[in-house]
C-alpha positions, 0 to 999 in steps of 0.5 A: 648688928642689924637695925631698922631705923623706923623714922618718918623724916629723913634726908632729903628733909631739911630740917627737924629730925630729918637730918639727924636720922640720916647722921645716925645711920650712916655713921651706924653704917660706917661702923659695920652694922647693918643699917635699913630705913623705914621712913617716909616720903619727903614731907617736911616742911613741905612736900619735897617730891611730888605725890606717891600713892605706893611704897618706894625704894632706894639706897641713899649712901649705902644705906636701904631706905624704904619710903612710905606714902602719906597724905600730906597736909599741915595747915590744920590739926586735922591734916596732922593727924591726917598725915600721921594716920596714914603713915602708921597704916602704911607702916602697919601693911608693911612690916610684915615684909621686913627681914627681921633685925636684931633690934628697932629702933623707931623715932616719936615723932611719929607717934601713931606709928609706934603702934605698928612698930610695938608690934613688929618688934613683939611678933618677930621678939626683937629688942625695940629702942625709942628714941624720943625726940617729942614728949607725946601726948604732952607735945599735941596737949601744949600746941593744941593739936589734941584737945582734952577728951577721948583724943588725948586719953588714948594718945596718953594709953599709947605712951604707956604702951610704948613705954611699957613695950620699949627695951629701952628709950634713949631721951634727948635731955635731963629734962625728958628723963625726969618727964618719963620718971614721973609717969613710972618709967624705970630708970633702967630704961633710960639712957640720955644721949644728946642729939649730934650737930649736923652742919659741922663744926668749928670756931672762928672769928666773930664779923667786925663789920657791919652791922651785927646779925642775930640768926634765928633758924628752923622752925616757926611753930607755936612752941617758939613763940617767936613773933612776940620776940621780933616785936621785943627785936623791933621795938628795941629803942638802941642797939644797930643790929639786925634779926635774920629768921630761916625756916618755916612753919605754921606761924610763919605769917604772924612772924612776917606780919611782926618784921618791920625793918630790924628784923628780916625773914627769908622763909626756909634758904638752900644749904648755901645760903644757910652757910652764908647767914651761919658765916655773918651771925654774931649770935644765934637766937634759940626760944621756947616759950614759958607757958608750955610743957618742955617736949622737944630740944631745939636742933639750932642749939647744937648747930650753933654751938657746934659751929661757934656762935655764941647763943641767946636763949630765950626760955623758960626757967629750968629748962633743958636749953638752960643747962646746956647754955649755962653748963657750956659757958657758951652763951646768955639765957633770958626769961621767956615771960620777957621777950624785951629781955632778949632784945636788951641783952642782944643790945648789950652783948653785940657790943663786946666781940670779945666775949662773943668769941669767948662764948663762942669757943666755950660753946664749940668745946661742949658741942665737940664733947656731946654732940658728935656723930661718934657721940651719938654712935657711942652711947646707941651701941652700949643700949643696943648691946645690952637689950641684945644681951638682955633678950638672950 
């Protein structure tokens, strides 16, 4: 087939849907389908080249990768919607250009871009998938990037836009999927395939010396709620271990201001020494705080199951985290109205390598089951397959 991935992160990108995107086409790739990128210039979570006033071309492993500029900023909600305003009007000059497919697939986040990409795909009668990775508007609603009003009625038209016009929508958890049913989305539509791990896989021994390591990586937003964890962390009266956080993000200040001595922040690390904290983590911390709608899946969760190191999860009750912690076997799941119970049960399960390693290959054997690259690969092409044969 040929496709268009609409994404506005990719390789070089870090972090985010960056990573997983460029999984997703090489793999299509490397299965024979046609694979074209629209996506934009690197931007996350930071500026990763200097500024591009104009479109760009290049081939990244094969594959045609069309870059878009866009007005970077996102120190304030202002800036954000700044940068995704500019990134749908280039998306919208340029579409008309685009070789037609045989269907689009397009990312939200952006959101404001599914409104170019609705119209590609309704002028050249392409099937169009979308492939949620945030619940918008509920996402802008819970972190304060719109406010109740004019702003966020419109965001909320655009979904029902976006959901009306899709062939299909490919939701990244249970909990996505029941989100979409209750605002009228027919189940027909909808297809569940988790996102892949992208740093590898494995299992391995837990470290026996020093002094044990719970990893925290990637973002540092407001939907974490993390600084209130690395004061539960640095408060714990027992237990000798230590909390690494890489990654970065708008509230990455208030988590540095909170770190004290247990708790160690490296900011965002190269793929090397990523490795290295990957290779001396006892246990991989995942948190999502309990006030907020659920809009997103942390990518950390796959990694680290993917990679082996058991989890502690810090969320809310009933959450999509939850059940893949509690379905897998492959870790502890605490009450994010209580971040000292985090830390208490950091204390407690550091000191049984055992189980450590036992949840650690319980998680590693669901990750290889759900979070393949061929997993992935497997569950587009049955969508792909039947919006194309649904459109003839």
């Amino acid at each position: 087939m040929r496709l268009q991935l609409w994404c506005w992160n990719y390789e070089p990108e870090p972090l985010a849907m960056g990573p997983i995107a460029a999984l997703w086409a090489r793999t299509m790739h490397g299965r024979g389908h046609q694979v074209e990128v629209v996506t934009a210039h690197p931007h996350y979570p930071a500026a990763l080249e200097g500024g591009h006033a104009l479109p760009s071309r290049e081939r990244r492993d094969g594959i045609s990768v069309l870059r878009l500029p866009l007005w970077i900023g996102h120190a304030s909600p202002a800036q954000r919607i700044r940068e995704e305003v500019t990134y749908a009007a280039a998306a919208s000059l340029v579409f008309p250009l685009r070789r037609r497919a045989d269907a689009i697939v397009v990312v939200s986040p952006s959101f404001l871009s599914l409104a170019p990409a609705m119209a590609a795909a309704w002028l050249r009668r392409t099937p169009l998938v979308l492939w949620l990775q945030d619940i918008l508007p509920d996402a802008a609603a819970t972190t304060g990037l719109l406010e109740h009003g004019f702003a966020l009625r419109a965001a909320r038209q655009l979904e029902r836009a976006a959901y009306r016009a899709a062939d299909a929508i490919i939701v990244i958890s249970e909990t996505f999927e029941e989100n979409l049913r209750a605002k009228g989305v027919p189940q027909k539509k909808l297809a569940r395939i988790y996102n892949p791990a992208t740093l590898g896989f494995g299992t391995r021994s837990m470290p026996r010396n020093g002094v044990p390591t719970v990893l925290y990586m990637g973002n540092i937003g407001y939907s974490q709620g993390l600084a209130q964890i690395v004061r539960a962390f640095e408060a714990a009266e027992d237990g000798a271990f230590r909390l690494v956080v890489t990654g970065r993000g708008e509230l990455e200040a208030e988590v540095r201001a909170a770190a004290r001595g247990r708790v160690e922040v490296l900011g965002l690390v190269g793929a090397e020494q990523l490795e290295a904290e990957l290779g001396k983590a006892s246990l991989g911390l995942v948190s999502q705080r309990a006030d907020v709608v659920e809009f997103n899946v942390p990518s950390k969760l796959m990694t680290l199951m993917a990679r082996g190191i058991p989890v502690l999860a810090s969320v809310r009750r009933g959450s999509e985290v939850e059940r893949i912690v509690t379905a897998s076997g492959g870790g502890w799941v605490t009450d994010a109205t209580c971040p000292e119970e985090a830390a208490a049960t950091a204390t407690a399960v550091l000191r049984d390598v055992e189980e450590l390693e036992r949840r650690g290959r319980a998680g590693a054997a669901f990750a290889r089951q759900h979070f393949t690259a061929d997993a992935l690969a497997d569950g587009f092409e049955v969508v792909l397959q039947r919006v194309r044969k649904d459109r003839h």
